[in-house]
Structures are given as structure tokens and as C-alpha cells.
PDB file of N, CA, C and O in Angstrom:
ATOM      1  N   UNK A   1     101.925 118.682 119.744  1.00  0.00           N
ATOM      2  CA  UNK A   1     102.844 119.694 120.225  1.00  0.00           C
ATOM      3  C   UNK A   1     102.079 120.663 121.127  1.00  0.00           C
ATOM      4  O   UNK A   1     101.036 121.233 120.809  1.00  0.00           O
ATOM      5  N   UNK A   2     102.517 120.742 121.916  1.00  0.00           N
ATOM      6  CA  UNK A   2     101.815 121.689 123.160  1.00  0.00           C
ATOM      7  C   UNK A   2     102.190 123.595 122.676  1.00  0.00           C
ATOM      8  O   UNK A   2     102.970 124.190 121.933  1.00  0.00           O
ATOM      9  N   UNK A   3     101.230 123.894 123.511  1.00  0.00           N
ATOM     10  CA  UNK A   3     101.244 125.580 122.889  1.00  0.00           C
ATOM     11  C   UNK A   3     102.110 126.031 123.979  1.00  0.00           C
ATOM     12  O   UNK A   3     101.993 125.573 125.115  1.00  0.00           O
ATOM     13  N   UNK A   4     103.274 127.225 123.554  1.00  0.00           N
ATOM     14  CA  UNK A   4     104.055 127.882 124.474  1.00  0.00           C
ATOM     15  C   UNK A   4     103.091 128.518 125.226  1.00  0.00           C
ATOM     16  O   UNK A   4     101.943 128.790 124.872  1.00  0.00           O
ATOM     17  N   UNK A   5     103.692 128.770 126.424  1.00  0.00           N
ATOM     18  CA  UNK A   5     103.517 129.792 127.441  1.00  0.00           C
ATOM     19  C   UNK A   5     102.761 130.742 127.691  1.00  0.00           C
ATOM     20  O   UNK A   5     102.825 130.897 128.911  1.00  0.00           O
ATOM     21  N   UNK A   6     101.865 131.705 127.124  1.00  0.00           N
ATOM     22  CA  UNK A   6     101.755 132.851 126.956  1.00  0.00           C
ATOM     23  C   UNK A   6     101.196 132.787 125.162  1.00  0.00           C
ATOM     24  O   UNK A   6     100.628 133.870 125.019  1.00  0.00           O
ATOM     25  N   UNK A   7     101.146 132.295 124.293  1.00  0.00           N
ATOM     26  CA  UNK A   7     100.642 132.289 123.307  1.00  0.00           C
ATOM     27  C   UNK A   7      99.173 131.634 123.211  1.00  0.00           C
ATOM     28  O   UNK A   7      98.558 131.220 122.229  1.00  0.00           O
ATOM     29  N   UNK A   8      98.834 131.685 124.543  1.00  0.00           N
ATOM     30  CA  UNK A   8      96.969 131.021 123.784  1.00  0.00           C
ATOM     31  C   UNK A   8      96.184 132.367 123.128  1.00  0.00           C
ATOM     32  O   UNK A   8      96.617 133.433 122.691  1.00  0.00           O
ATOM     33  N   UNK A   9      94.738 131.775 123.276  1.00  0.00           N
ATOM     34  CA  UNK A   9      94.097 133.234 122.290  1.00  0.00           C
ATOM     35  C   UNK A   9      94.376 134.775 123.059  1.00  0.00           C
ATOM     36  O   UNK A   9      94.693 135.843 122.534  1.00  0.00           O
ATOM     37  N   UNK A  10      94.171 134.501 124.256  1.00  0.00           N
ATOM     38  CA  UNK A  10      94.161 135.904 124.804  1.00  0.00           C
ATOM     39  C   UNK A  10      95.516 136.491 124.742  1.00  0.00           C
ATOM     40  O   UNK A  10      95.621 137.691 124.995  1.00  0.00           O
ATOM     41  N   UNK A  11      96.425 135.896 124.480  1.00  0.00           N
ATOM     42  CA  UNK A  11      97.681 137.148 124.204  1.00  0.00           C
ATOM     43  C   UNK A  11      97.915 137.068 122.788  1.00  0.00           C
ATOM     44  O   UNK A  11      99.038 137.475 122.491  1.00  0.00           O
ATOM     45  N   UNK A  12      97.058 136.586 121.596  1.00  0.00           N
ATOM     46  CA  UNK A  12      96.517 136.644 120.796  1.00  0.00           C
ATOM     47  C   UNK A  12      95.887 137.914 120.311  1.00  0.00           C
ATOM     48  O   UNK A  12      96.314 138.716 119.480  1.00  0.00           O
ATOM     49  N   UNK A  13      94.435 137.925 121.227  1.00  0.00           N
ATOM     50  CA  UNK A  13      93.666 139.048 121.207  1.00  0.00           C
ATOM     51  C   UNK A  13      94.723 140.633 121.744  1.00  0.00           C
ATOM     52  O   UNK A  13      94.764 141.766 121.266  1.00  0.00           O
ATOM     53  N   UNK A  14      95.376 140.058 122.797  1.00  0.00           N
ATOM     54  CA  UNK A  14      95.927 141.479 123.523  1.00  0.00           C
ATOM     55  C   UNK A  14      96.276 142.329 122.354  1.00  0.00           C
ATOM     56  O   UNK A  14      95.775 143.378 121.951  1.00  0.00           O
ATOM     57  N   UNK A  15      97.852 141.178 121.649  1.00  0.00           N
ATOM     58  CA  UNK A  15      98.567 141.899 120.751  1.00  0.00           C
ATOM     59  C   UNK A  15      97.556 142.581 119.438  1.00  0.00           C
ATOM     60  O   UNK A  15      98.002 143.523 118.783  1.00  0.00           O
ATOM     61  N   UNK A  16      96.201 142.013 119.149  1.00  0.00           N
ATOM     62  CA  UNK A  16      95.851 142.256 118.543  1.00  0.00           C
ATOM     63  C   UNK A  16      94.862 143.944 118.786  1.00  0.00           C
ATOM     64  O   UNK A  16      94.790 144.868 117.976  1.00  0.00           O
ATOM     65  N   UNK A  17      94.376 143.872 119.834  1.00  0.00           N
ATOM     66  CA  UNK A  17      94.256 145.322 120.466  1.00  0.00           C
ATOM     67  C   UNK A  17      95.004 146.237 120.469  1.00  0.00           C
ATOM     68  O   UNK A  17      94.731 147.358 120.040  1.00  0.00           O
ATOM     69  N   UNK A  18      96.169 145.854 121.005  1.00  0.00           N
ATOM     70  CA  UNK A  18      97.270 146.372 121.027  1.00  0.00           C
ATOM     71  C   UNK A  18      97.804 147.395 119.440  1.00  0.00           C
ATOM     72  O   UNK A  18      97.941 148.602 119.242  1.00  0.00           O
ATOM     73  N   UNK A  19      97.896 146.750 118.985  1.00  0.00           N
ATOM     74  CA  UNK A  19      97.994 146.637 116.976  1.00  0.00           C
ATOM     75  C   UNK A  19      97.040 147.690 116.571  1.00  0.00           C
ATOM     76  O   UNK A  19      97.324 148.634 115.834  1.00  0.00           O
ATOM     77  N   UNK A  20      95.809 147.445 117.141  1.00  0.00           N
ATOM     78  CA  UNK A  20      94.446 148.154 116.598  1.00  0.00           C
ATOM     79  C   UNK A  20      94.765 149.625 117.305  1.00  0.00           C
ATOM     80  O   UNK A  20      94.792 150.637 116.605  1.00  0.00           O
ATOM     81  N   UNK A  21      94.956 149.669 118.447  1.00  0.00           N
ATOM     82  CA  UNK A  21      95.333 150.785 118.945  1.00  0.00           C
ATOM     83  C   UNK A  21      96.597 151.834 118.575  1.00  0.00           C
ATOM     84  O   UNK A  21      96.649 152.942 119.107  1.00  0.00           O
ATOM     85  N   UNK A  22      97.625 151.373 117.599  1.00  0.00           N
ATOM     86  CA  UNK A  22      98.615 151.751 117.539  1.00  0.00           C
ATOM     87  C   UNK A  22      98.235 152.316 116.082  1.00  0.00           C
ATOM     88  O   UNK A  22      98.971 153.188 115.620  1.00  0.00           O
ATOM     89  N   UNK A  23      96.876 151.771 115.155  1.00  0.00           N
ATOM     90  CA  UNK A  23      96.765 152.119 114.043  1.00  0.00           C
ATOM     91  C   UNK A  23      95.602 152.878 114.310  1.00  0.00           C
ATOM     92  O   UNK A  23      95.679 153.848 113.556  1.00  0.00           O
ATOM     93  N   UNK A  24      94.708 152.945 114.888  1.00  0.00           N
ATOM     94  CA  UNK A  24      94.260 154.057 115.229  1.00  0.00           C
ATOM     95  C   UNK A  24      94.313 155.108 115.890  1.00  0.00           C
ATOM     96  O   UNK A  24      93.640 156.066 115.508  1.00  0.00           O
ATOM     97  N   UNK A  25      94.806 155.172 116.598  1.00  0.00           N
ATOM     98  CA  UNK A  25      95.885 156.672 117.028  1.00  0.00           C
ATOM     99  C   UNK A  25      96.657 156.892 116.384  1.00  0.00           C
ATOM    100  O   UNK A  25      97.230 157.887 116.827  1.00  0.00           O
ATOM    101  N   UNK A  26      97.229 156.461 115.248  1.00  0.00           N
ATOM    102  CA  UNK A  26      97.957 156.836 114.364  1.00  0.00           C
ATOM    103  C   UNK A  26      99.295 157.252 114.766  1.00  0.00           C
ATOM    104  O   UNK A  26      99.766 158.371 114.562  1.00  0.00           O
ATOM    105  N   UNK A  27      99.814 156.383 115.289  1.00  0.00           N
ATOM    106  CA  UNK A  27     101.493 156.697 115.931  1.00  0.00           C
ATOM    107  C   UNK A  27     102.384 155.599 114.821  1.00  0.00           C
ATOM    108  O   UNK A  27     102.630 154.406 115.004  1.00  0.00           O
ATOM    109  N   UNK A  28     102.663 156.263 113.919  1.00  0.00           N
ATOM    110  CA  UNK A  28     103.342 156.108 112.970  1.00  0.00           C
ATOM    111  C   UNK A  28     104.722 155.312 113.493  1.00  0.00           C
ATOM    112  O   UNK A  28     105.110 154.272 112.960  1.00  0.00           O
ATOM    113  N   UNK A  29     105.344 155.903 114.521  1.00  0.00           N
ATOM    114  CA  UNK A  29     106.789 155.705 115.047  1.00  0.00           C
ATOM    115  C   UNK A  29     106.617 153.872 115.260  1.00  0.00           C
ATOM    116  O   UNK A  29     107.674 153.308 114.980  1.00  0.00           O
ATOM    117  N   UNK A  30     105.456 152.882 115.709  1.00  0.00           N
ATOM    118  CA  UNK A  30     105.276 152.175 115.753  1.00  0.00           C
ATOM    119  C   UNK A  30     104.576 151.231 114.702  1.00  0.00           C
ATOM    120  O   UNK A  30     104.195 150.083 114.932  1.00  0.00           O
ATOM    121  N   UNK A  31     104.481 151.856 113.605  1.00  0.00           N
ATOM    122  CA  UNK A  31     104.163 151.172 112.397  1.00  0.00           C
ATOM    123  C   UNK A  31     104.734 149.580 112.002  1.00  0.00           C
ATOM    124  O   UNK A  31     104.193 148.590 111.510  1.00  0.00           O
ATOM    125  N   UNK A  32     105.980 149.859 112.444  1.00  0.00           N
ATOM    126  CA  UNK A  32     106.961 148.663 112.054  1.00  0.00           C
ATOM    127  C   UNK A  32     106.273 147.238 112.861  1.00  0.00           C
ATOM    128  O   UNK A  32     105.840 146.188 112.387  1.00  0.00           O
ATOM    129  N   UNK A  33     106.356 147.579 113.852  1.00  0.00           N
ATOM    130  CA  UNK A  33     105.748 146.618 114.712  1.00  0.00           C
ATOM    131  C   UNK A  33     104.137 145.830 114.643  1.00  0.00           C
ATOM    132  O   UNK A  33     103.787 144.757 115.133  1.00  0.00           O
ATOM    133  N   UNK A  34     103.553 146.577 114.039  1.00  0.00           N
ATOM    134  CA  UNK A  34     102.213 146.300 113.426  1.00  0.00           C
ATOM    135  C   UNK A  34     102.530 145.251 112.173  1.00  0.00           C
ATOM    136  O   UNK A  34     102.102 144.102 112.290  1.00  0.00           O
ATOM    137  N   UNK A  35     103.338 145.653 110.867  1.00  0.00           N
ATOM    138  CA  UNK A  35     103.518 145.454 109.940  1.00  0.00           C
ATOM    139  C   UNK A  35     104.313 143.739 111.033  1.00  0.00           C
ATOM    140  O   UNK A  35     103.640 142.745 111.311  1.00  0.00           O
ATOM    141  N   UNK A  36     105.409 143.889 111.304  1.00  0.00           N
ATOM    142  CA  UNK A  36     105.543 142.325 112.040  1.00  0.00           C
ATOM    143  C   UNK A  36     104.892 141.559 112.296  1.00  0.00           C
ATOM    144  O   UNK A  36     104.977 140.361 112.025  1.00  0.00           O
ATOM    145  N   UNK A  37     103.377 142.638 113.415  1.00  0.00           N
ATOM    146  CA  UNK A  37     102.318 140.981 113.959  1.00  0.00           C
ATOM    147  C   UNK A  37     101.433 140.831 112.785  1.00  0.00           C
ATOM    148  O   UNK A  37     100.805 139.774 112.857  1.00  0.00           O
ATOM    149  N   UNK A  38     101.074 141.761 111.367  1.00  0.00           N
ATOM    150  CA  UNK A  38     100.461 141.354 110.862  1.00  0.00           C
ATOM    151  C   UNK A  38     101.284 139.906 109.860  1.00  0.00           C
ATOM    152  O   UNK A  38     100.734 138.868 109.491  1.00  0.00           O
ATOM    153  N   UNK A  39     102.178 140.175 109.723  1.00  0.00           N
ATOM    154  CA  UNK A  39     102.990 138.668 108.958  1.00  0.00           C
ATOM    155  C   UNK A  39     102.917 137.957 109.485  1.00  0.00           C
ATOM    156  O   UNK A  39     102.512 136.931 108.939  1.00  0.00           O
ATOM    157  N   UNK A  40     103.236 137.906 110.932  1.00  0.00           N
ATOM    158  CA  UNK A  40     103.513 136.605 111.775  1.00  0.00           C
ATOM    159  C   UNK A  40     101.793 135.880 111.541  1.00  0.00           C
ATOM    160  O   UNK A  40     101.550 134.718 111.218  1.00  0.00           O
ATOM    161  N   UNK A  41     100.878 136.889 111.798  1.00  0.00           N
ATOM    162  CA  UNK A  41      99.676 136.962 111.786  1.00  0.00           C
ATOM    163  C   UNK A  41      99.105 136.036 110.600  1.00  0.00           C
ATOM    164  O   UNK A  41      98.182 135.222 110.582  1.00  0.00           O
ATOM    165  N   UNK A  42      99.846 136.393 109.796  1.00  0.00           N
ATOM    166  CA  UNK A  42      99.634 135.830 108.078  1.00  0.00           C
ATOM    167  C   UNK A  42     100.211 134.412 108.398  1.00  0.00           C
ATOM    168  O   UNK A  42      99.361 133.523 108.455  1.00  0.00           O
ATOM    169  N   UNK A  43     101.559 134.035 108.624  1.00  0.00           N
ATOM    170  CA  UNK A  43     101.973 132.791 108.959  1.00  0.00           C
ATOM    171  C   UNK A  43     101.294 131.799 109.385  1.00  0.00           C
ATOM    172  O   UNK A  43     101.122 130.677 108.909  1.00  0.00           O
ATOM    173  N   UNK A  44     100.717 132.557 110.822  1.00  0.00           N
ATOM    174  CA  UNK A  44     100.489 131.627 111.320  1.00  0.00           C
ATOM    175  C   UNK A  44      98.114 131.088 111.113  1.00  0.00           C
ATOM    176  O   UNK A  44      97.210 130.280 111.322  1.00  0.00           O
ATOM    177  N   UNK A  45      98.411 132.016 110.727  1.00  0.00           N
ATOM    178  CA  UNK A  45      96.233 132.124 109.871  1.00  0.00           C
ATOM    179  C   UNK A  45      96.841 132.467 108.366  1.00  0.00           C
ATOM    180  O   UNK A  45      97.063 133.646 108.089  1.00  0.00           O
ATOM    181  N   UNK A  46      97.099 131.461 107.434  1.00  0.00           N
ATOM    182  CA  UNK A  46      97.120 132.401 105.830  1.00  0.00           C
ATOM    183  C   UNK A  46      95.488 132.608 105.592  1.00  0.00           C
ATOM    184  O   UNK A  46      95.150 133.626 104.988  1.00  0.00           O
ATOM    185  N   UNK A  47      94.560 131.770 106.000  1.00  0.00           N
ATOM    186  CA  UNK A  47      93.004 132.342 105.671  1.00  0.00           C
ATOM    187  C   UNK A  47      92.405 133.117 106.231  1.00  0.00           C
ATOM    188  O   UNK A  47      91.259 133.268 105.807  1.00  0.00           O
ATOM    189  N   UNK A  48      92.802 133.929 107.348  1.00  0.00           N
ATOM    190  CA  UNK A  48      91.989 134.435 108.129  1.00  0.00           C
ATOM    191  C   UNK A  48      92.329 135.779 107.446  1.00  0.00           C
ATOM    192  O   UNK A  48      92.527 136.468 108.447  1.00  0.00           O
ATOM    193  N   UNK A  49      92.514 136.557 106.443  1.00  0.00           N
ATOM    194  CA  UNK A  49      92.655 137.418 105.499  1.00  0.00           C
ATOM    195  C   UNK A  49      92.967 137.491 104.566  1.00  0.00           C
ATOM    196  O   UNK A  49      94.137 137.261 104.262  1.00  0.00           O
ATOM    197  N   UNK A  50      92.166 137.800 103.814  1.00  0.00           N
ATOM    198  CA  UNK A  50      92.740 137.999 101.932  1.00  0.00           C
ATOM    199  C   UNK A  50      93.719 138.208 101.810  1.00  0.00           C
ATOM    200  O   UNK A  50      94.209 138.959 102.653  1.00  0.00           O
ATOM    201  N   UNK A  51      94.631 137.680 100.684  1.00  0.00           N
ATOM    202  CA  UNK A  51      96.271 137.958 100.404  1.00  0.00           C
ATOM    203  C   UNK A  51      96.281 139.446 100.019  1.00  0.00           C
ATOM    204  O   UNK A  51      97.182 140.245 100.277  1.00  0.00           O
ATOM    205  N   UNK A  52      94.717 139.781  99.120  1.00  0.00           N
ATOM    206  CA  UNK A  52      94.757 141.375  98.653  1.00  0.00           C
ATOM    207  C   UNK A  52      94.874 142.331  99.514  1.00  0.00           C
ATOM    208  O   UNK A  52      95.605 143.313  99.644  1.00  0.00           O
ATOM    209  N   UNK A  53      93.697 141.686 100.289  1.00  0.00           N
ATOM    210  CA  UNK A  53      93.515 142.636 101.552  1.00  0.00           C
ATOM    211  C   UNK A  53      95.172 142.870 102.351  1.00  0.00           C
ATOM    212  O   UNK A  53      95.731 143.962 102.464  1.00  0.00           O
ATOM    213  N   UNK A  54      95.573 141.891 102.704  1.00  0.00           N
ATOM    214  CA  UNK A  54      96.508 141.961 103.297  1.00  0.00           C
ATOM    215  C   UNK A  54      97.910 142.270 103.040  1.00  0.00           C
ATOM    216  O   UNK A  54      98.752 142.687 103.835  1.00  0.00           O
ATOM    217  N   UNK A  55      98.029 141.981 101.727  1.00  0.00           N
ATOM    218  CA  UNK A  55      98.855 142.772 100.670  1.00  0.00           C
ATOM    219  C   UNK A  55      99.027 144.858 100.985  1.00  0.00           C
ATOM    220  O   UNK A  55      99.949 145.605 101.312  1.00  0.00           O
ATOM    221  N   UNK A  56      97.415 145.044 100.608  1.00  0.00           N
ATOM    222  CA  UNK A  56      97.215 146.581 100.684  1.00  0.00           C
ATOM    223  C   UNK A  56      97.293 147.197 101.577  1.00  0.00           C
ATOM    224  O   UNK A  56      97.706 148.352 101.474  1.00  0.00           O
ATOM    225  N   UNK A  57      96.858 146.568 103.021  1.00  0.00           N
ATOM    226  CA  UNK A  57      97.588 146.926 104.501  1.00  0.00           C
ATOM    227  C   UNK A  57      98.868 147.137 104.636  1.00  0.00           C
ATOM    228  O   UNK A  57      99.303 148.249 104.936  1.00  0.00           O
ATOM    229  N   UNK A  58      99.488 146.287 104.468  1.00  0.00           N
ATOM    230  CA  UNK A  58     101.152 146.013 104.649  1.00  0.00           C
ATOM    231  C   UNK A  58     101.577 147.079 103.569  1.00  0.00           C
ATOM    232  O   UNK A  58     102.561 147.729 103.924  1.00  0.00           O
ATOM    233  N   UNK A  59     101.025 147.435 102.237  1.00  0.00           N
ATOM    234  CA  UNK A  59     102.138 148.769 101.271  1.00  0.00           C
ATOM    235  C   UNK A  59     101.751 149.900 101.897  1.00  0.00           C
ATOM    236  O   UNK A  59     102.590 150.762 102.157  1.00  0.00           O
ATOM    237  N   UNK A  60      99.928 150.117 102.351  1.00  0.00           N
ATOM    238  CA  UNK A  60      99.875 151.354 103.096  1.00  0.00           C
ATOM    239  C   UNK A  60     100.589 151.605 105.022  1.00  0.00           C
ATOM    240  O   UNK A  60     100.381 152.732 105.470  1.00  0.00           O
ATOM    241  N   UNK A  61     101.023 151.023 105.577  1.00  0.00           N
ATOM    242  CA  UNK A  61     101.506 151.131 106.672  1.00  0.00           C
ATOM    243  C   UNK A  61     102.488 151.074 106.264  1.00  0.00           C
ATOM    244  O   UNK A  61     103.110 150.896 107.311  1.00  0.00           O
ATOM    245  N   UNK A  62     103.745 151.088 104.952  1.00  0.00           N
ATOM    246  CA  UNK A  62     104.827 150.775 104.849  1.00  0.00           C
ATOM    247  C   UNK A  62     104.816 152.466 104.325  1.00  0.00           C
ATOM    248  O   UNK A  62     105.599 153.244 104.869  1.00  0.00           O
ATOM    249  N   UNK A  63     104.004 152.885 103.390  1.00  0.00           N
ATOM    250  CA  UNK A  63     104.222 154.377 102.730  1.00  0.00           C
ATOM    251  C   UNK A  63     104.023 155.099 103.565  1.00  0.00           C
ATOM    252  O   UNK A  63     104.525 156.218 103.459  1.00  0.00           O
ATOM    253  N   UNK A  64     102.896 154.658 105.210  1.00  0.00           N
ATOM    254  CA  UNK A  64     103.344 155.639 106.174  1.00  0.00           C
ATOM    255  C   UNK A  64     104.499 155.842 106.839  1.00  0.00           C
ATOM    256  O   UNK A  64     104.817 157.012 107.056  1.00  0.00           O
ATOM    257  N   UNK A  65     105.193 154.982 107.207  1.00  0.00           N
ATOM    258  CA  UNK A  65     106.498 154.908 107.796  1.00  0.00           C
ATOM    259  C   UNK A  65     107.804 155.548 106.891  1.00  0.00           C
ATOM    260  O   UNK A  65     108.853 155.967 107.380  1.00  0.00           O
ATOM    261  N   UNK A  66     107.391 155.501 105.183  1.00  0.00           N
ATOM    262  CA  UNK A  66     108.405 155.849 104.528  1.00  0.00           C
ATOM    263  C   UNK A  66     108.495 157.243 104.849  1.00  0.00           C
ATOM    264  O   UNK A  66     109.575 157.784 105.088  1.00  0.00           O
ATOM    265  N   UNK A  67     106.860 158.132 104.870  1.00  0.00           N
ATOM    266  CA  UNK A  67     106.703 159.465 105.008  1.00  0.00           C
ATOM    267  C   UNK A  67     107.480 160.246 106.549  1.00  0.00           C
ATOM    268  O   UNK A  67     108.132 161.278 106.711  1.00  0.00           O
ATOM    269  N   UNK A  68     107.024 159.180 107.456  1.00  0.00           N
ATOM    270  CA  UNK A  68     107.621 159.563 108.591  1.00  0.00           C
ATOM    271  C   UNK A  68     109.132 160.018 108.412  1.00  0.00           C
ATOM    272  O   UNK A  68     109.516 161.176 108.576  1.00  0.00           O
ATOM    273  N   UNK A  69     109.866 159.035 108.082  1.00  0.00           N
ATOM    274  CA  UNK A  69     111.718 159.425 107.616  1.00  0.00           C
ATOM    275  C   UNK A  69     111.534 160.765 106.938  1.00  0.00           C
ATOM    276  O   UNK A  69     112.069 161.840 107.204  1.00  0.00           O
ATOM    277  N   UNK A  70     110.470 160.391 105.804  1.00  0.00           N
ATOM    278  CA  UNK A  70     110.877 161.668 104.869  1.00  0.00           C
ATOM    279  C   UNK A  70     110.537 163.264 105.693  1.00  0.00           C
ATOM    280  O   UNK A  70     110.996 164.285 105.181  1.00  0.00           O
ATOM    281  N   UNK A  71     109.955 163.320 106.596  1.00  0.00           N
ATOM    282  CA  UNK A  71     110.086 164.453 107.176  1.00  0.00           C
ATOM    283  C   UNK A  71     110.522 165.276 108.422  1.00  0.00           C
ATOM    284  O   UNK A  71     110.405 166.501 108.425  1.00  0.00           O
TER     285      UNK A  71
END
């Protein structure tokens, strides 16, 4: 099966910069979107991160976003 369009490593890496940048500047408003490429992320690599690890990412970027609403 041939690879789509636009999905080899480097728009790989982008989104993954991309991601890194959105969690270190800490722009909460975009949390959601992080929490997405990291699943898809998970899907498509389940080894390329601990389920723990990756577990504890995904509840803490989720309790930031809850905080965001809450205030």
C-alpha cells in the first residue's frame, strides 16, 4: 500500500513540532488538538511510547483544558 500524499516523515516531524510548540508555550486553547495527534500518534506507533507514559500525558493535557472552561 503506498503512503498518502503529504504523510511521509517530514509532515510527521512538522506536526510533531508543531505539537511541541503548542505545549510549550502553553496555549491551552489548543490542547485538544495535541491530545488528537498524540492518539493518532499512539495508533499509528503503539511502541514508540509507554501506555503509562502516554496514559499520564493525555489526563494531564485533559485537566488543563478542563481548567481552561472552568475559568
Amino acid at each position: 500500500m503506498a503512503t498518502p500524499p503529504g504523510a511521509g516523515p517530514a509532515a510527521l516531524r512538522f506536526a510533531a513540532a508543531a505539537t511541541w510548540q503548542v505545549v510549550r508555550g502553553r496555549r491551552v486553547e489548543h490542547f485538544p488538538r495535541v491530545l488528537e495527534f498524540l492518539r493518532s500518534l499512539r495508533a499509528a506507533a503503539p511502541g514508540l511510547v509507554r501506555y503509562r507514559h502516554h496514559e499520564r500525558l493525555c489526563m494531564g493535557l485533559k485537566a488543563k483544558s478542563v481548567w481552561l472552561l472552568i475559568q
